[in-house]
N, C-alpha and C positions, 0 to 999 in steps of 0.2 A: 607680665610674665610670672610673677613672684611676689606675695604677699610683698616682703622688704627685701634690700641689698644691701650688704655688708658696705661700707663705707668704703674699704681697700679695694674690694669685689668690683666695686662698680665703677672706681677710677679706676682701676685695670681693664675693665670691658667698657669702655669708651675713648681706649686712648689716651690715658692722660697722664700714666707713666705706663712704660713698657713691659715691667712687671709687675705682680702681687706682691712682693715681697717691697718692691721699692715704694707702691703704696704705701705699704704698713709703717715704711721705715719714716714716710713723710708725717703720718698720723703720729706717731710716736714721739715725735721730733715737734710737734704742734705747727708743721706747717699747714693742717685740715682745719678749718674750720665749718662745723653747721650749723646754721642761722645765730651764727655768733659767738661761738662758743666752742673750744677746742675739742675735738672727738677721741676718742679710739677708735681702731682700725674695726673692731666688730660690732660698732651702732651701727642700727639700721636706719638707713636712709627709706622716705615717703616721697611720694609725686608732690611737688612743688618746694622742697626745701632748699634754700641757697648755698652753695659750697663756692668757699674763699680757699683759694688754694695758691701758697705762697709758692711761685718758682722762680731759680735764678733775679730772686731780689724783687721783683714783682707778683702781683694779687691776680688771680684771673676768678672773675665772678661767675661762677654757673648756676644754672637754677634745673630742680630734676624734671623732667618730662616723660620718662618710660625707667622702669627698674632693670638693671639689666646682672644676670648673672654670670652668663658668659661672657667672654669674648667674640664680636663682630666685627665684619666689616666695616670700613672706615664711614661711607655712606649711610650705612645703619646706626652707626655710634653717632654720628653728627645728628640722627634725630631722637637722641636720648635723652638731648639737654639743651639749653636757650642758652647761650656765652654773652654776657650782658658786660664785658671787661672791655672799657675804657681805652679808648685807640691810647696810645702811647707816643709822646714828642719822638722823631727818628732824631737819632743822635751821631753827629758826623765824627768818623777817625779821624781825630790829631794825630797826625804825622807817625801813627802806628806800620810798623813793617812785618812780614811773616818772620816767625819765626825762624830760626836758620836760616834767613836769607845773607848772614856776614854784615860786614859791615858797610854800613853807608858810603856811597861815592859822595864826593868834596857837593857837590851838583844836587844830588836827593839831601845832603845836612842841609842845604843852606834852604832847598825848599821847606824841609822840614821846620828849620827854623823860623820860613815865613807864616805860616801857618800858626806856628804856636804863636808868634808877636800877634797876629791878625786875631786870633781867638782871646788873649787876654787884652787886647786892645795898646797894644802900646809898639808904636812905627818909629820910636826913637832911634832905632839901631838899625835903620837904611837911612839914615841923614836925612829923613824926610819930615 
């Protein structure tokens, strides 16, 4: 489509923050990385370079495959780039509750409690 794509440009037109601006703000912040190496938000990205893209505490590895300068479709952005990030251990809620849900009945602590004993390993405190 385009000689290069701006770095923010292009994670905007694939999805991968929901606006320009919150790209830039992640470049900025050094959570972009291209091929190893912190960017700003106006290098231009080539066909095959790797972006490390730090979110919510996690790296998601993309590799480029089309430049894109708008904004598409979800299907169309998905063939923009190879997502080569690393399945992730799924990690289980200890005894987490929604918010404002009040307080716990006597019945949900004490589940809660078994939980936490069973996750750090220690069954001292059922007599068992």
């Amino acid at each position: 489509m385009a000689d290069g794509a701006r770095v923010d440009s292009w994670l905007w037109a694939i999805r991968v923050y929901k606006t320009r601006s919150a790209a830039t703000t992640a470049c900025r912040a050094g959570h972009v990385r291209v091929n190893g190496e912190k960017v700003k938000a106006a290098q231009h990205l080539k066909i095959g370079d790797e972006l490390r893209i730090r979110i919510a505490g996690f790296d998601r590895i993309l590799f480029v495959r089309q430049l894109l300068v708008k904004r598409v479709g979800a299907p169309l952005a998905a063939l923009a780039y190879d997502d080569r990030t690393p399945e992730r251990e799924p990690q289980a809620a200890l005894g987490l509750r929604d918010r404002g849900a009040g307080r716990p009945t006597k019945r949900e602590r004490r589940d809660i409690d078994k939980l936490r004993a069973r996750a750090s390993g220690d069954d001292s405190i059922f007599g068992g």
